[in-house]
N, CA and C of each residue as an Amber inpcrd file, in Angstrom:
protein
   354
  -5.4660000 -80.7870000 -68.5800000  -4.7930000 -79.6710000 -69.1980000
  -5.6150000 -79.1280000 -70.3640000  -6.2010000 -79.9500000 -71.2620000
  -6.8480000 -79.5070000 -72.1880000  -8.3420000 -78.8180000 -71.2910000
  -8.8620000 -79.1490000 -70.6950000 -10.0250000 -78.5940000 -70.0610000
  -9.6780000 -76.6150000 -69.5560000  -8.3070000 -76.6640000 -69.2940000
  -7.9390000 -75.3390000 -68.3900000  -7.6410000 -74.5830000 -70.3730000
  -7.3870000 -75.2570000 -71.2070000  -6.8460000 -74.4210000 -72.4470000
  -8.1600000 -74.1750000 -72.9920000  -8.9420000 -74.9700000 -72.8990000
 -10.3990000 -74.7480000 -73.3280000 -11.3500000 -73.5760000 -72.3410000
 -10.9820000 -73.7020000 -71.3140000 -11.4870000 -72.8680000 -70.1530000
 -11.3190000 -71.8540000 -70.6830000 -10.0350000 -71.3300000 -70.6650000
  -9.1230000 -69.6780000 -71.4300000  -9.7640000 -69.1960000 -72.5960000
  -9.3100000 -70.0670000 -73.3030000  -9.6640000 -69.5630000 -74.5740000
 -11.6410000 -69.3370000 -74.7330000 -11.9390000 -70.1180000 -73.8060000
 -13.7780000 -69.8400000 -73.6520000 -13.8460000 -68.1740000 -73.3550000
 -12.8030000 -67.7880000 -72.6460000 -13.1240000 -66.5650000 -71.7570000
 -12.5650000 -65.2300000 -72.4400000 -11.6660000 -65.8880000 -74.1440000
 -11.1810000 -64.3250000 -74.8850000 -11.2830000 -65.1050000 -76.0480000
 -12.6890000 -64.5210000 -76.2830000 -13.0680000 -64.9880000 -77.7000000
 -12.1560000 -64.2700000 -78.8240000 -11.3990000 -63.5650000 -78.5480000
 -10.3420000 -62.3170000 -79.8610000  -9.7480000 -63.3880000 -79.7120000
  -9.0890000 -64.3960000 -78.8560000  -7.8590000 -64.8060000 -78.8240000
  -7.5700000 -65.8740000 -79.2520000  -6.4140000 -65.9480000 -79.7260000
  -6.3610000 -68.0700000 -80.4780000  -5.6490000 -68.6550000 -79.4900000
  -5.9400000 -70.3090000 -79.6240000  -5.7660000 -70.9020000 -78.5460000
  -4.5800000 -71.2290000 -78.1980000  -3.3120000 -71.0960000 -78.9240000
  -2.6290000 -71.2010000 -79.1030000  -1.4690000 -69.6160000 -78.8170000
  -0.7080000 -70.0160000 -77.6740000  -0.3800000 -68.5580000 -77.3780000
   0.9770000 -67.9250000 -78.6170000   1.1120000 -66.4690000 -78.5510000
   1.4720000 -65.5820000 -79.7370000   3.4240000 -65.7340000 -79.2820000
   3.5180000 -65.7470000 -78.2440000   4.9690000 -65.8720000 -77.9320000
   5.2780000 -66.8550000 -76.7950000   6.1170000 -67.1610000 -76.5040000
   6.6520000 -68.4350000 -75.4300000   8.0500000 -68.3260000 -75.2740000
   8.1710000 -67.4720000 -73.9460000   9.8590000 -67.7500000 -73.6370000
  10.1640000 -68.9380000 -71.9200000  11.1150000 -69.6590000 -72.0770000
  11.3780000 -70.4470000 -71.0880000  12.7040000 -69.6850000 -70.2490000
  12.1040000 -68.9290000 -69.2100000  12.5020000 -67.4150000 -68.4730000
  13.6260000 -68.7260000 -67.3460000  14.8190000 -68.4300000 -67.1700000
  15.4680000 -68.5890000 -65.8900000  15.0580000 -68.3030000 -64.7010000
  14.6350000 -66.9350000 -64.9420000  13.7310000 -66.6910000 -63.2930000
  12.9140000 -67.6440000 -62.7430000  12.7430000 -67.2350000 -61.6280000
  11.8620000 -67.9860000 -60.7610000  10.4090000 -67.4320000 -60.7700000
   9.3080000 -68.4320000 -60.5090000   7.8710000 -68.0070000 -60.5870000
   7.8390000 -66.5090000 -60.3820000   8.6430000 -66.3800000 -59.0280000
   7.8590000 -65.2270000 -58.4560000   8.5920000 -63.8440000 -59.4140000
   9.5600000 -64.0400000 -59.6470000  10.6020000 -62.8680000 -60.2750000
   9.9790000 -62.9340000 -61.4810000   9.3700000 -64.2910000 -62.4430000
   8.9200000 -63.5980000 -63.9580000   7.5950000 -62.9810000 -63.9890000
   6.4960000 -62.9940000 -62.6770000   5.5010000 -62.4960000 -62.4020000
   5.5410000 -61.3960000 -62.0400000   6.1880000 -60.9480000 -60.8360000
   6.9710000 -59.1950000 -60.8110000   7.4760000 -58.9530000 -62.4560000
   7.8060000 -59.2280000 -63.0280000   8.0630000 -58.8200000 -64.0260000
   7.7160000 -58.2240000 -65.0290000   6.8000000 -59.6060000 -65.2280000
   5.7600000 -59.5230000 -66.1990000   4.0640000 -58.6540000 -66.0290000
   4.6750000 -58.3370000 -64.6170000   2.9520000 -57.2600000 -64.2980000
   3.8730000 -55.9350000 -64.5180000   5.5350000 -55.7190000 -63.7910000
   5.6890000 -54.5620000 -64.1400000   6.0410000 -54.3400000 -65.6480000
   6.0660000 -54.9110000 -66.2820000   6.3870000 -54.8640000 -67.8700000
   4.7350000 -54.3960000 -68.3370000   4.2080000 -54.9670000 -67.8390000
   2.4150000 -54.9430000 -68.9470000   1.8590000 -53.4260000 -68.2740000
   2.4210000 -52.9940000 -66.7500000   1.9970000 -51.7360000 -66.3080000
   2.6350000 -50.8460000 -67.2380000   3.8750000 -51.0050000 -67.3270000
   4.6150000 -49.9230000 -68.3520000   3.6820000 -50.1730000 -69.5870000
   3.2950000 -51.2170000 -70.3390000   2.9270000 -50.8020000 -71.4420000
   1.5520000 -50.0220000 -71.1710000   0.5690000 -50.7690000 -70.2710000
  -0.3720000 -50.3000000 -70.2930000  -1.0730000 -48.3870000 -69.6960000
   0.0790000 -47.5740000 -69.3820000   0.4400000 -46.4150000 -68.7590000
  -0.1400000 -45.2510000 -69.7620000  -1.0580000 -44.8370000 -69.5470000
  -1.4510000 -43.7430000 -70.4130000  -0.7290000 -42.6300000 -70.8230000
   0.0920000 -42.0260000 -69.7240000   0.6120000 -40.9900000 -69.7380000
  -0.4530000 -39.8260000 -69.5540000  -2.0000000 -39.7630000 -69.7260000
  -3.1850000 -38.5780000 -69.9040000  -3.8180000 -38.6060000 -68.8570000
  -4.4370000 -37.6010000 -68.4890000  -5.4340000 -37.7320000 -67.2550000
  -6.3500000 -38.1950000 -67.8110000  -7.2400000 -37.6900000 -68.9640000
  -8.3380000 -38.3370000 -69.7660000  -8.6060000 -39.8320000 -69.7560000
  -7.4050000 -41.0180000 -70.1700000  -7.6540000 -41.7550000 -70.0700000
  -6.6050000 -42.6540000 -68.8560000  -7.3510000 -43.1310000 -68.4400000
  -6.5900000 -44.3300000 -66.9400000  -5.3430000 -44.8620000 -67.3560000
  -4.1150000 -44.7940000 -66.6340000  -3.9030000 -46.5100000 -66.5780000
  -3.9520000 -47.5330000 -66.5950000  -3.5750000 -48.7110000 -67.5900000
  -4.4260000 -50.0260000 -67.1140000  -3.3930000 -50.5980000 -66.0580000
  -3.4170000 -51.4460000 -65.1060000  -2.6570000 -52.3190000 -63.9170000
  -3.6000000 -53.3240000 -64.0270000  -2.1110000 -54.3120000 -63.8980000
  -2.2490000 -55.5450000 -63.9430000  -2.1620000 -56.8140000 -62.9100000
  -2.5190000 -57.7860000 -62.6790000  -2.7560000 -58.3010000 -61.0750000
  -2.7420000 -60.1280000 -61.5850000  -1.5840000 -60.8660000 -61.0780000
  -1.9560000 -62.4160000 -60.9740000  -2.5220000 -62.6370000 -60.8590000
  -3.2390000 -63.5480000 -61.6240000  -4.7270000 -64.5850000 -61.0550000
  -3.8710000 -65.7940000 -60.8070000  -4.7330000 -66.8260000 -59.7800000
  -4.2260000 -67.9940000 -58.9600000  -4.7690000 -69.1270000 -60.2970000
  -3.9450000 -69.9880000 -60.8550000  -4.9510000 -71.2130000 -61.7420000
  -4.6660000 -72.2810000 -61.1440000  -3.3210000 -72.7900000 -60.5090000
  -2.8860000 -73.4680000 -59.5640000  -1.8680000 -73.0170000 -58.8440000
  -2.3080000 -72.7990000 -57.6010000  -0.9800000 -72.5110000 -56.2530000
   0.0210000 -72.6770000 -56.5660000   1.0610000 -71.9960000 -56.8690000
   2.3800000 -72.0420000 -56.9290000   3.3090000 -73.0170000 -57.9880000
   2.4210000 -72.8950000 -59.2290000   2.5890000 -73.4520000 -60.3090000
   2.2550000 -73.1110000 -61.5960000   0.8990000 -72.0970000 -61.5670000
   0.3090000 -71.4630000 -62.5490000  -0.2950000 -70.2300000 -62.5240000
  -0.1070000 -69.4330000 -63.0830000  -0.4230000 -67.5920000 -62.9900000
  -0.5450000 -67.0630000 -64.2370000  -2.0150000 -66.2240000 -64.3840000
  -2.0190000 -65.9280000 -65.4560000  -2.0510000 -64.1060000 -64.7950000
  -1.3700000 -63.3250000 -65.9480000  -1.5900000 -61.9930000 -65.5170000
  -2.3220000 -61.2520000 -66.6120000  -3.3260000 -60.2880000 -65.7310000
  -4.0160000 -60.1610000 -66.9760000  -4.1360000 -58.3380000 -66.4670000
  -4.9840000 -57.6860000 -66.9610000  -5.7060000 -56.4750000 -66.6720000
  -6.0890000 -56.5340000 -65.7380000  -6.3750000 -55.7020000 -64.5430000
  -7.7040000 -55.8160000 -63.3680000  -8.7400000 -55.4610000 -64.0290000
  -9.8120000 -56.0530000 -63.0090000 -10.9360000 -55.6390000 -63.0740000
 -11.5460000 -54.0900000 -63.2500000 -12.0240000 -54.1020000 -64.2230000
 -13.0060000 -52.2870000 -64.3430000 -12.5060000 -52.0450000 -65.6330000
 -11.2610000 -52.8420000 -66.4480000 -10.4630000 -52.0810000 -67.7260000
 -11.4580000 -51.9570000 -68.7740000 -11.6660000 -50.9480000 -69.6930000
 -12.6080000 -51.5360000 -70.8240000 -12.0010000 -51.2010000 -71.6400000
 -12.4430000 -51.4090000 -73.0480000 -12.0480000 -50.9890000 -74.2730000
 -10.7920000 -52.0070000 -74.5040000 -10.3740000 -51.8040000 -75.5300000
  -9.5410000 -53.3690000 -76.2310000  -8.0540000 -54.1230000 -75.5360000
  -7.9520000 -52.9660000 -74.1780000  -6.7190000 -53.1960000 -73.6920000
  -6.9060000 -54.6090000 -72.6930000  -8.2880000 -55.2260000 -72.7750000
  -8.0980000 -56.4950000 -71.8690000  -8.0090000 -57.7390000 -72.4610000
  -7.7190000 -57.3090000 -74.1810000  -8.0310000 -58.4430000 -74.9190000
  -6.4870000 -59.1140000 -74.8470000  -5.6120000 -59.3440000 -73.4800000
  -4.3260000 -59.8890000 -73.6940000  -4.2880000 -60.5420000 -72.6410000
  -3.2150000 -61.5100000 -72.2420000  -2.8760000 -62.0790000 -70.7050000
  -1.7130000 -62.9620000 -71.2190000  -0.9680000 -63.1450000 -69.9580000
   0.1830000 -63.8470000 -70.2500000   0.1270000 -64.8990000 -69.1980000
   0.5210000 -66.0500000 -69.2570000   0.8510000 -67.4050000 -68.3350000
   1.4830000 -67.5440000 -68.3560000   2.3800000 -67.8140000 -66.7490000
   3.4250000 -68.4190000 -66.5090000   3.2400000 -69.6810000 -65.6500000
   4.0490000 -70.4000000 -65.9820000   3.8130000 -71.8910000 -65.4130000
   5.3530000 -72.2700000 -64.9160000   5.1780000 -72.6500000 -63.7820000
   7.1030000 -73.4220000 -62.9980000   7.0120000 -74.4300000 -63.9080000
   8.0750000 -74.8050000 -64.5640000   8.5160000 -75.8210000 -64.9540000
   9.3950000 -76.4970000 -64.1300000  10.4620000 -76.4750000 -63.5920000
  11.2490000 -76.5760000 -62.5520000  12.0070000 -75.6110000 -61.8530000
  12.5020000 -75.9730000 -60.6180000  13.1440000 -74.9740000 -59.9690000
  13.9440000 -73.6380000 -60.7640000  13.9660000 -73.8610000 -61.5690000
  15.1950000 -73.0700000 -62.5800000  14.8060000 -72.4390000 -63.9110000
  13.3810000 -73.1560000 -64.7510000  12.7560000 -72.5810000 -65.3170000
  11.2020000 -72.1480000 -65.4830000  11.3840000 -70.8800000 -65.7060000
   9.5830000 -70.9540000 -65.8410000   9.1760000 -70.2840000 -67.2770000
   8.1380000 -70.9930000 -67.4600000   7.2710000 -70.2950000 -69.2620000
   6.5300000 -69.8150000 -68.9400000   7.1130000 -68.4230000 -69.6000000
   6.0430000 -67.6540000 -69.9980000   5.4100000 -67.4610000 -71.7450000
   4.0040000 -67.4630000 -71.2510000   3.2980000 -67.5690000 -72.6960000
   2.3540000 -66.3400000 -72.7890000   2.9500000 -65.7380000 -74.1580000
   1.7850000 -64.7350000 -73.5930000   0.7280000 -64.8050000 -75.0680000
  -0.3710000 -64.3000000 -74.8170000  -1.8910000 -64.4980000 -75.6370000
  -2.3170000 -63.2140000 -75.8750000  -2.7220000 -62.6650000 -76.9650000
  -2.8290000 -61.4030000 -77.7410000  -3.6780000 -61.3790000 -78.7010000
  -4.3480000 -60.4620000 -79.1570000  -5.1900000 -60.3200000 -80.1670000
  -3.9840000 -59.6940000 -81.1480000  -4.0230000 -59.7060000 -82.6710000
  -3.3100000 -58.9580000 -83.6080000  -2.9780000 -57.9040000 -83.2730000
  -3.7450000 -56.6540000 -82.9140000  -3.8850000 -55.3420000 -82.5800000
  -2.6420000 -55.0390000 -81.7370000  -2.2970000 -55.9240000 -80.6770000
  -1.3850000 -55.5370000 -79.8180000  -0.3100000 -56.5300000 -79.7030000
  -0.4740000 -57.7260000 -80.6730000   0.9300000 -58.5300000 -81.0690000
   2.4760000 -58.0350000 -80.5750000   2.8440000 -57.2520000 -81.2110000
   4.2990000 -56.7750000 -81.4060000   4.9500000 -56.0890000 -80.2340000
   3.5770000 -55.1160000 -80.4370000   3.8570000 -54.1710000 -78.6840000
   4.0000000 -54.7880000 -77.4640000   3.1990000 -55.6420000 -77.7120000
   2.9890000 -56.7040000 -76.1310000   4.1320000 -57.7600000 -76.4330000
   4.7140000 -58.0230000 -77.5290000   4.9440000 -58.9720000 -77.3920000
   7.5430000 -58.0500000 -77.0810000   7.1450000 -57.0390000 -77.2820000
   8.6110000 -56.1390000 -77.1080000   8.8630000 -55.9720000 -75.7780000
   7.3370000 -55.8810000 -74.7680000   7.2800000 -55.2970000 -73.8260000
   7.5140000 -56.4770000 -72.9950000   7.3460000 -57.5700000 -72.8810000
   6.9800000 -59.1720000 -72.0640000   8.6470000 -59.4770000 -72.4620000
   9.0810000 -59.3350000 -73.7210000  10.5870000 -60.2180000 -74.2630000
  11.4540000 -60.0680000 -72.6870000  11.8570000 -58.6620000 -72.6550000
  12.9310000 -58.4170000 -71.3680000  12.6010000 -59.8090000 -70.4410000
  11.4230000 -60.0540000 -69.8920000  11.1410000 -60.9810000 -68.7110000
  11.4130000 -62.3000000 -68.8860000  11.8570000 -62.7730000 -70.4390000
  11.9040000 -63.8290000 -70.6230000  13.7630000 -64.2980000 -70.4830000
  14.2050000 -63.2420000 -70.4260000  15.8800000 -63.6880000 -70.0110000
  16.1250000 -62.8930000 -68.8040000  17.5620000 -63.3340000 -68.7120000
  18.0480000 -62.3560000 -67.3350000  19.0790000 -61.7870000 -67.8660000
């Protein structure tokens, strides 16, 4: 476990290792992951033609136990400095943790809350 927290945090140097919020969601894996990508699409939504959308996509860390959601691939500029993990705890609960640079603390962290209850 410490090797996969060391892994992460190797890969967002903005970020501390230690994640910025932690809710223990009722949903199930798959419902706080729909969730939590359509929550981070809403935030990440430009509204401009000028600048993109960011969309967001599960990564696999372990099969059906661990998911981190992050930005896709191609995003630039400071909107990839975030990701959230969710991990099954048991049938009934899953944590979500989400990881943030300062910059987008509050916002990210208003936008993820909804997914953490039902």
């Amino acid at each position: 476990m410490l090797l996969l927290a060391a892994a992460c945090a190797g890969n967002h140097p903005d970020l501390d290792a230690s994640p910025n919020r932690v809710w223990a969601s009722p949903r199930s894996l798959a419902d706080a992951r729909a969730c939590v990508i359509r929550a981070l699409d809403d935030f990440g939504r430009s509204g401009s033609v000028q600048a993109p959308s960011v969309t967001h996509a599960a990564e696999t860390v372990e099969s059906g136990r661990i998911y981190e959601v992050r930005p896709e691939a191609g995003v630039s500029g400071n909107s990839g400095n975030y990701y959230a993990r969710l991990e099954k705890i048991d049938d009934h609960i899953t944590r979500i943790s989400l990881f943030t640079e300062p910059t987008w603390r509050s916002k990210l962290i208003r936008a993820v809350k909804p997914c953490g209850s039902r």
